[in-house]
MINUZA-224769 format. One record per residue: x, y, z of N, C-alpha, C in turn. Coordinates in pm, whole numbers, plus 32768, in hexadecimal, padded with zeros to 4 digits. Atoms other than C-alpha are relative to their C-alpha. Example, Ala and Ser with C-alpha at 12.3 -4.5 7.8 and 13.67 -1.06 7.14 Angstrom:
<atoms>
80597F89800084CE7E3E830C805A80788000/7FAE7F897FFA85577F9682CA7FB3806D8049/
</atoms>
This chain:
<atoms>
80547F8780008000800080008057807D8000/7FAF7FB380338056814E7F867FEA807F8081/80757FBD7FAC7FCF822E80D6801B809A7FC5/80047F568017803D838780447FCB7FF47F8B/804A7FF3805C7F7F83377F2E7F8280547FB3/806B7FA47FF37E5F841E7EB27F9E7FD18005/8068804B7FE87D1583E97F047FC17FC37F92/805B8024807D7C3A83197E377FBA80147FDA/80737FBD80007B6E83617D4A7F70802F801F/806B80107FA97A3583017DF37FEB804E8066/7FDD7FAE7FAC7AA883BC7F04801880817FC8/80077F8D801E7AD884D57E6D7F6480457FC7/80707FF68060799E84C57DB87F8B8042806D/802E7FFC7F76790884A27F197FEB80748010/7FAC7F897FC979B685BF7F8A7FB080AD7FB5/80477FB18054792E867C7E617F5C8068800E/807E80097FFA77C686357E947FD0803F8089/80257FBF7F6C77D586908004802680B47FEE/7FC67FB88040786D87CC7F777F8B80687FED/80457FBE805D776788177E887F768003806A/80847FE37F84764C87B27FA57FDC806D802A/7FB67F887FBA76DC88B0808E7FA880937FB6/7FE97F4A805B76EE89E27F9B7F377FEC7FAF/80707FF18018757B89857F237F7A80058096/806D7FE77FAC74E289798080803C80978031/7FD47F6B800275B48AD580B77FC780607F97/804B7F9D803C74FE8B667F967F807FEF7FF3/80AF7FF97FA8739C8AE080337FFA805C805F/80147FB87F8873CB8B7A814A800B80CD7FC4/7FEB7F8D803074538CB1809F7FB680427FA4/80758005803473038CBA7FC57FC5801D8045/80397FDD7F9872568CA480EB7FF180748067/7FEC7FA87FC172D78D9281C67FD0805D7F9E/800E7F82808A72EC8E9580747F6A803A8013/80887FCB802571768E8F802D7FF07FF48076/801E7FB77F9871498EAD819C800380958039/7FBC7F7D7FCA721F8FCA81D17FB480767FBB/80507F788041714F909380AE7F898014804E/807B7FF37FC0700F902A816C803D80638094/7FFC7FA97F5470B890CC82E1804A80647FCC/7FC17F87801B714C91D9822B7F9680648015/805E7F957FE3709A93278289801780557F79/80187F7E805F702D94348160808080277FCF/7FAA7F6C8033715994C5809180957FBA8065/7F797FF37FFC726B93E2814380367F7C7FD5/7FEE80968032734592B280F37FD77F7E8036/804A80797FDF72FF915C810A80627FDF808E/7FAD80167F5B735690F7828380747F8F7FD0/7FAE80557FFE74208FD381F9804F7FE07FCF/7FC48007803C74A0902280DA8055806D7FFA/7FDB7F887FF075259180811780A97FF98049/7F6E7FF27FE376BD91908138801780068083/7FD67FD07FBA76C691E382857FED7F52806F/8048808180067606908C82CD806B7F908005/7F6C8093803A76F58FA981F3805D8021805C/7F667FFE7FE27815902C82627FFE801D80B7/8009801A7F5B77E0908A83F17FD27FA78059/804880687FA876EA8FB7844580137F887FF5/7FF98056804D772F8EA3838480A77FA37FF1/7F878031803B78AB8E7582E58042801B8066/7FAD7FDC7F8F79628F2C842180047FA98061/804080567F8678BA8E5D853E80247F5A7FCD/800180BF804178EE8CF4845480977FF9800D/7F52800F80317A5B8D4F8402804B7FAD809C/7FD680297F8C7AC28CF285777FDC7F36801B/8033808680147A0D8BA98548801A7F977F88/7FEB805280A87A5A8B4483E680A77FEC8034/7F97804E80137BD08B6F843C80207FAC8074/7FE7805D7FD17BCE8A9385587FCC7F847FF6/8040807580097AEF89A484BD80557FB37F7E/7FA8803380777C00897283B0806E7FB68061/7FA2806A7FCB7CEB890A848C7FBD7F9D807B/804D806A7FA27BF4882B855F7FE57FCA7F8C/8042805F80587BAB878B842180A77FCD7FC4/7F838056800F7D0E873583DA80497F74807B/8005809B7FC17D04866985417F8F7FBA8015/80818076801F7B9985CD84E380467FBA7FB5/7FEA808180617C25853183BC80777FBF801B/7FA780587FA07D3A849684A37FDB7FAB804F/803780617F617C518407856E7FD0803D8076/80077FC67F777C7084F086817FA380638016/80207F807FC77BDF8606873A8042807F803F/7FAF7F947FB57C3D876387CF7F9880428039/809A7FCD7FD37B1D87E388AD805480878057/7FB57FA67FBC7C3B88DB891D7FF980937FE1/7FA97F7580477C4A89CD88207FB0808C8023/80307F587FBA7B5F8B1188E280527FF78048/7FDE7FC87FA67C338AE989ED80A180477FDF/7F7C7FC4802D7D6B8AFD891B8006809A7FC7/80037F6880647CD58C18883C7FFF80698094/80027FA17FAE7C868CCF89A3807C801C801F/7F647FCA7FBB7E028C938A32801C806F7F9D/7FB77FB8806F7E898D2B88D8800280898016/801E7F45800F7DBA8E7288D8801A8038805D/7F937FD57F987E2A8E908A34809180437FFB/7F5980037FFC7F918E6989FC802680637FC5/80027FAF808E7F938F3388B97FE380938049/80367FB97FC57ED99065898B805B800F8072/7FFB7FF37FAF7F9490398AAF80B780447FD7/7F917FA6800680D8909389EC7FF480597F97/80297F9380418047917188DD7FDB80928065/802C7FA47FDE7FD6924B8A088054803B805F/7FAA7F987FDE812992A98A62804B805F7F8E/7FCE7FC880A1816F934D892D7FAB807B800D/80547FA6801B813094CD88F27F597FEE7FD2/806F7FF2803B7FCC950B8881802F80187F3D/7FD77FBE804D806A95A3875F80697FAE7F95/7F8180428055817194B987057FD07FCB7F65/7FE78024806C81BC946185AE7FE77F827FB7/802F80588006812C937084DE80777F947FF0/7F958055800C82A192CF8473800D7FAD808F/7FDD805E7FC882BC928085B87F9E7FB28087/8072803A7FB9815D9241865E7FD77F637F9F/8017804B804980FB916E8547803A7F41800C/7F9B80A48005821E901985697FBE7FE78088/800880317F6A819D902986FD7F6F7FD57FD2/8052800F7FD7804B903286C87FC27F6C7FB2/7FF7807C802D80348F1285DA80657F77801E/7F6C80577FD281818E26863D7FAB7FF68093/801A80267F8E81058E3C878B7F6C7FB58020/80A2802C7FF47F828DAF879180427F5D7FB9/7FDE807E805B80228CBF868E802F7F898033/7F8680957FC8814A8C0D87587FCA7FE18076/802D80507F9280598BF488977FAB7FA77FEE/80638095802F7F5D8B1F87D280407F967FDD/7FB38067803F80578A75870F80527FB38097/801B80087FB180D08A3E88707FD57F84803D/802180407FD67FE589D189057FA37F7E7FC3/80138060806D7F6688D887C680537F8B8010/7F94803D7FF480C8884587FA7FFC7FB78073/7FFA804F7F6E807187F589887F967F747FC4/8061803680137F33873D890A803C7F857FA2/7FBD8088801A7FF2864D8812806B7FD28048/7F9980397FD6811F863588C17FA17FBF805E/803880337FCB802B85A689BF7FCE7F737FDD/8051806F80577F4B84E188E280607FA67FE6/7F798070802C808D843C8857803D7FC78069/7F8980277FB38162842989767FC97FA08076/804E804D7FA68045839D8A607FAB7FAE7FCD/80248066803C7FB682E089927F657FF58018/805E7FD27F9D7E3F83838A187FAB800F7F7E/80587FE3805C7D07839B895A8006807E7FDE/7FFA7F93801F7CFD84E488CF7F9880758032/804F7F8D7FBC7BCF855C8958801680088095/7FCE7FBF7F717C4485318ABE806080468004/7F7D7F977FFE7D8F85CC8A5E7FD180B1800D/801F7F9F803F7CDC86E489C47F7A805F8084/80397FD97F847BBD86ED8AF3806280668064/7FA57FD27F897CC0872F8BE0806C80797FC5/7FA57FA380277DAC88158B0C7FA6807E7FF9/80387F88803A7C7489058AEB7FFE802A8075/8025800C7F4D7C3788F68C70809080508013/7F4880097F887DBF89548CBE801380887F81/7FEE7F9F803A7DCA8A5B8B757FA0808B8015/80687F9C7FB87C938AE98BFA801E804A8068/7FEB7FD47F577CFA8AF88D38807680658000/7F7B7FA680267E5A8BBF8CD27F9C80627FD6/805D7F647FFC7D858CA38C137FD880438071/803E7F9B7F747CC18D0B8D5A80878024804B/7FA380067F767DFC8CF38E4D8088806C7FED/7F937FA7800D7F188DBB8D7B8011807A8013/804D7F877FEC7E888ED18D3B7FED805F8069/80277FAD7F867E6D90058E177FA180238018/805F7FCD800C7D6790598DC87F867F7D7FAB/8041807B80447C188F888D44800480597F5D/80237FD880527C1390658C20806A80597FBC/7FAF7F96800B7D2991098B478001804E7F72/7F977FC77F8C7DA291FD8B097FD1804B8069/80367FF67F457DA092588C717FCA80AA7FDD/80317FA980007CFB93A88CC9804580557FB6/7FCD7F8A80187D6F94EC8C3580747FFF7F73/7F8B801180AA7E5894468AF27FAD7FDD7FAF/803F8046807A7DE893E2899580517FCF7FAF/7F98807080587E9C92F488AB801C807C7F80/7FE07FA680617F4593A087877F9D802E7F8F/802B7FCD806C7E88944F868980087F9A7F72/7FC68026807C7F4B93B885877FC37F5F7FD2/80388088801E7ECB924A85997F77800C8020/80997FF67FD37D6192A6862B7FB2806C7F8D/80537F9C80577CFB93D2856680507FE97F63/7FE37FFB80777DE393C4842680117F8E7FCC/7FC5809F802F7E3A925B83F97F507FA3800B/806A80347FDF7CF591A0848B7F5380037FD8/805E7FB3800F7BFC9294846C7FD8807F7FA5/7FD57F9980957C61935B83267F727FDC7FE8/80927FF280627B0B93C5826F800980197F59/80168031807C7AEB933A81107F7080507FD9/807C7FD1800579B393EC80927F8F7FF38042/80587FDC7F87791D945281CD80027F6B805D/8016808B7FD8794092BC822980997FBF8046/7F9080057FAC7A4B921F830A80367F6B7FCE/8000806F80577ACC90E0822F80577FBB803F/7F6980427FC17C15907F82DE7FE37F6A7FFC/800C80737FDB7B988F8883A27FAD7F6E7F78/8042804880A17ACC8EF1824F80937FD47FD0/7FC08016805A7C1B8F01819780747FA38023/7FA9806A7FD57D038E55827C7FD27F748018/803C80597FAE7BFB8D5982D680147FA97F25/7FDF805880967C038CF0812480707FE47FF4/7F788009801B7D718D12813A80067F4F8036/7FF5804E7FD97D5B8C0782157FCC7F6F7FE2/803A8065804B7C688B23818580437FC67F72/7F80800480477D5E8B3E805780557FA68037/7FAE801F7FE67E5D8AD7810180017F528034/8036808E7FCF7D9C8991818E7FF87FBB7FA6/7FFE802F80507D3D893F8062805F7FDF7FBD/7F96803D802A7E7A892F7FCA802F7F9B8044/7FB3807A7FB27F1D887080FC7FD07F9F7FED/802A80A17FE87E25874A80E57FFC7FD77F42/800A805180757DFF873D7F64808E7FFF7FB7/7FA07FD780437F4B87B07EE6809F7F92804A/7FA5803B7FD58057870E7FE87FF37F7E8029/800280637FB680C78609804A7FD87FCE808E/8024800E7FB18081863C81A37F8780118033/807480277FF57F26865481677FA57F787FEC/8046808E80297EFC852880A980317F7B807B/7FEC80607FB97FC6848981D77F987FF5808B/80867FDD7FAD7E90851582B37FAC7FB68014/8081807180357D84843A81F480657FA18033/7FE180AB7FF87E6C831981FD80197FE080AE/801B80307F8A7E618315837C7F857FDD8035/80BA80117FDF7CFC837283907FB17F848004/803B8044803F7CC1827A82B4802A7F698030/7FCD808A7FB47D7E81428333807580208050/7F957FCD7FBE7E6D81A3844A804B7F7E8005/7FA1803F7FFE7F2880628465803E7FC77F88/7FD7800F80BC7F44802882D0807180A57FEF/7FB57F9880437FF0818282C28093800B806F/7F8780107FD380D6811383DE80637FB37FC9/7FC4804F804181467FE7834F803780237F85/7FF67FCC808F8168809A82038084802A800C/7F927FC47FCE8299813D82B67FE580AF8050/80227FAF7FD981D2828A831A802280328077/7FC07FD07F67824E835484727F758018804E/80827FF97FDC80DB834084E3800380648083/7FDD7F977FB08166840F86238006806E7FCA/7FC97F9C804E820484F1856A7F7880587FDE/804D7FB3802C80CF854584D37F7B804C802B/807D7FD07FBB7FB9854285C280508085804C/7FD07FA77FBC80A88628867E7FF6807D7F92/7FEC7F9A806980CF871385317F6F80277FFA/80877FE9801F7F6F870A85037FAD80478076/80057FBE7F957F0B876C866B8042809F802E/7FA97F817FCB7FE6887786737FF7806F7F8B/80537FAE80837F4E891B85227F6180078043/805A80157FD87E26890385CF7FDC80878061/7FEA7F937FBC7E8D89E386F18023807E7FDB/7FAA7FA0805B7F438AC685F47F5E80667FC3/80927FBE803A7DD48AF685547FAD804280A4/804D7FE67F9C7D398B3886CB804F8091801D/7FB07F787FCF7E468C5487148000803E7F83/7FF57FAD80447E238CF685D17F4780187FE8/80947FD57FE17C8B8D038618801280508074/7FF67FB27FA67D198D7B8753803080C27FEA/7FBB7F73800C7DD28EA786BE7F9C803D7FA7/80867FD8805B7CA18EEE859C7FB080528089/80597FEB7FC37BD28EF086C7802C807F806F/7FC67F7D7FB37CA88FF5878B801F80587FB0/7FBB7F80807D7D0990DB867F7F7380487FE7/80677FD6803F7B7790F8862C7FCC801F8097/806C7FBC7F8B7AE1915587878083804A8073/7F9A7FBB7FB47C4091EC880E80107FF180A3/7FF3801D7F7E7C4F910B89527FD37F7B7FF7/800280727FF77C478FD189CF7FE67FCF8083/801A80357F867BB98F228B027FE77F838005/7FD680AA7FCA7BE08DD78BC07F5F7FDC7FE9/80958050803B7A568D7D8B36802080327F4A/7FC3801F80B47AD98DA489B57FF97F667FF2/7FD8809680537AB18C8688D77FA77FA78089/8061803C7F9779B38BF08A2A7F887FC27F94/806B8015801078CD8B0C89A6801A80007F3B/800B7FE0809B794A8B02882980237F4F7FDC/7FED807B800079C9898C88497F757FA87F9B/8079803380317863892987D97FCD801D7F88/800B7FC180AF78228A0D86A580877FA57FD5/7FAC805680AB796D898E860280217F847FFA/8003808C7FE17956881B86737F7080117F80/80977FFF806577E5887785A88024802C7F69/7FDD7FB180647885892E84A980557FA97F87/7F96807980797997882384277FBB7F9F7FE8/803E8080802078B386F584697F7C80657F7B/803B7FE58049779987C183A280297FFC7F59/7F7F7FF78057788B87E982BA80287F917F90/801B808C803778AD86A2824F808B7FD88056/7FA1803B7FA779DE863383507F917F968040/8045805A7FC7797E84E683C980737FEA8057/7FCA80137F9A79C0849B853180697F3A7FE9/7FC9806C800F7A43833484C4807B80057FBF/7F917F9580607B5F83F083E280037FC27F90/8019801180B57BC783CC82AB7FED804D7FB0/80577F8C80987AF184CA81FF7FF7808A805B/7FFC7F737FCC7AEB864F82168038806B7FA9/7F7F7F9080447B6E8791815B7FE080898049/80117F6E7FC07B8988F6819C7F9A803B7F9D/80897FF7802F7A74893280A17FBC7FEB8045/8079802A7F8A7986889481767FF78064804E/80187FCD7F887A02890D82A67FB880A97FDF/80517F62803E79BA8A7381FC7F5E7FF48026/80578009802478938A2181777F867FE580A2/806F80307F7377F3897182E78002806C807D/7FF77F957F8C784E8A9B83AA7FB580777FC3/80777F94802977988B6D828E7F6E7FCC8014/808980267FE2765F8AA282D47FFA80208070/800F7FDF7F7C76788AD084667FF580717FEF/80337F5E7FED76A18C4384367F6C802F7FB0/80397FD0804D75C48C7583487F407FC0804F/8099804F7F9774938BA6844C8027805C8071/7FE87FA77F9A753D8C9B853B7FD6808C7FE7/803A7FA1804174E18DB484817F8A80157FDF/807C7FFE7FFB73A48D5B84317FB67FF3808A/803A7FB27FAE734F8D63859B7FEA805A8010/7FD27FAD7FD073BD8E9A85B37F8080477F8A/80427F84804F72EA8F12848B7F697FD98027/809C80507F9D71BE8E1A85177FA8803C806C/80167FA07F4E71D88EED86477FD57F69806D/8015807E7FA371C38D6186EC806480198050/7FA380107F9C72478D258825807A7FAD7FF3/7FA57FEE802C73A58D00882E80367F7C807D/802180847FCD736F8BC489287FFF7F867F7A/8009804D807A731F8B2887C780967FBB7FEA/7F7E7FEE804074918B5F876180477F6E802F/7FD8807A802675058A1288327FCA7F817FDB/805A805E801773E5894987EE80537FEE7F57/7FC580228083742F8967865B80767FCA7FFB/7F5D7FFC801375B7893286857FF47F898027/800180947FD97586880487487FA27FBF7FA2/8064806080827459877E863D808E7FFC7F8D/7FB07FF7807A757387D6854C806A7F8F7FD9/7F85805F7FA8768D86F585F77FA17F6F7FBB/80248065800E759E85D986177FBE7FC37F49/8042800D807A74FB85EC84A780527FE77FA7/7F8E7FE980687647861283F780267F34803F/7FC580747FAF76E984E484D17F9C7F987FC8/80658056801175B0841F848D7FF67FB97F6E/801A7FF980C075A1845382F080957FD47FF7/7F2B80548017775F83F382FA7FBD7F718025/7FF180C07FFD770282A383B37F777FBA7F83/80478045806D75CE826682DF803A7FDC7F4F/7FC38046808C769982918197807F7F9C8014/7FA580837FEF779981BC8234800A7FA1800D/802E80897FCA76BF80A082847FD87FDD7F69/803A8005805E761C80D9812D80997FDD7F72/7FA280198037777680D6806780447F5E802B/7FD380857FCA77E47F96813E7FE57FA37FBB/8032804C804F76BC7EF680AF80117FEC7F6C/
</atoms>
């Protein structure tokens, strides 16, 4: 067996179809909402849902934090594994990131605000991604207790380092230069950043799993972990690489997410574990591994927002919000094992 092999076509075909699903129940919903939004639109203004301010604030800003950690939670689904860590990682980050951005003039310069405020959010996820496989590997531990307990102990740092629950501490503000000109630059009247780094990134997923080798060595664990050992594969090696891209994606949601509301507190990223566990499996990531791309993951985090949004334009209670997410989990999970029982046959 060849395990860095590319996927097959079947599998790809798969892959395709879940793909094309996706992006057609994203433009139901986006039908839906539409001719809603003309109906709750008042006299003489835009459509509540379709109106720029909509897409892009309500919508693309708020997902971006979720899409890119559901890219790298969908690189350790199709390993097999889990990471139920990654809010608490994205919270340490924006911490960390904040806590030394906010010794820096107000004023300072973007040459040299800029390398801190990114490099730093980055290497505490990547980090702490790295504790979580070196774990997984080195203890030889299911992944979701690893990952239980790493959120519990990253959580808990968040609250405990800190001088404060909330920074930056009273009376400072983080530089200009990454919050207002870098972050929060206005594109025609609209604040895109966070949109543009969040595609950068999906890009970038996509290449790793279809383009390298070390994507295709991804599937081949997913897919049979002791066929891709025997093959000669560093199966360590990789769950650890893969884990630690994982965290890399949680601390650079962490720094998105601090750059766009210019602060960061030890309840950041609280409670997000569940959207992008919903978001990758929606996605088409199956918890059994094997299968998954960063398409998907896109795509299943634009369906969650976009049912998140339509509360919001519903004017429904916002109680709703985990009822759907959890129907979402179970419905997705449900339709993977049914075509898996159904392909068997």
């Amino acid at each position: 067996m060849n395990a860095t092999a590319p996927v097959s076509p079947s599998s790809k075909r798969r892959l395709r179809m879940q793909e094309f699903g996706l992006a057609g129940v994203v433009l139901l919903l986006a039908i839906i909402l539409g001719t809603y939004g003309w109906h709750d639109a008042a006299p003489g203004r835009p459509n509540t849902f379709l109106n720029p301010d909509n897409l892009i604030d309500g919508i693309a800003t708020p997902m971006s934090y979720y899409a890119i950690m559901a890219i790298g939670l969908t690189l350790v689904i199709i390993t097999g594994g889990i990471d139920i860590s990654v809010g608490a990682v994205m919270a340490l980050s924006a911490l960390g990131g904040a806590a030394v951005l906010q010794t820096l003039p107000e004023h300072a310069p973007a040459i040299q605000v800029l390398p801190i405020a990114i490099l730093v959010p980055l290497l505490i996820g990547t980090l702490c991604g790295a504790v979580n496989g070196g774990l997984i590997v080195g203890l030889r531990l299911h992944p979701f207790i690893v990952t239980l307990g790493t959120m519990s102990i990253f959580r808990g740092l968040a609250n405990v380092l800190p001088a404060e629950k909330t920074l930056p501490s009273a009376g400072r503000q983080l530089p200009k230069a990454f919050t207002l000109d870098f972050m929060r630059i206005e594109i025609g009247g609209l604040q895109p950043m966070p949109l543009i780094i969040m595609l950068i990134f999906v890009a970038c997923g996509w290449f790793y799993l279809r383009m390298l080798v070390a994507g295709r060595e991804t599937y081949a664990i997913g897919g049979n972990e002791e066929a891709a050992r025997f093959s000669g594969m560093r199966v360590g090696w990789i769950k650890l690489r893969t884990y630690t891209l994982a965290g890399l994606a949680a601390g650079l949601a962490g720094m998105v997410s601090l750059g766009r509301f210019g602060t960061a507190s030890t309840s950041t990223g609280s409670g997000y574990e569940l959207t992008v566990i919903a978001s990758a499996v929606v996605g088409g990531a199956s918890l059994l591994g094997g299968r998954g791309t960063a398409i998907g993951a896109l795509l299943g985090t634009l369906v969650i927002a976009l049912i998140e949004n339509g509360i919001v334009i519903l004017r429904l209670a916002q109680e709703y919000r985990l009822v759907i997410i959890g129907l979402a989990i179970i419905i997705a999970v449900s339709l993977d094992r049914l075509g898996s029982m159904l392909r068997n046959r």
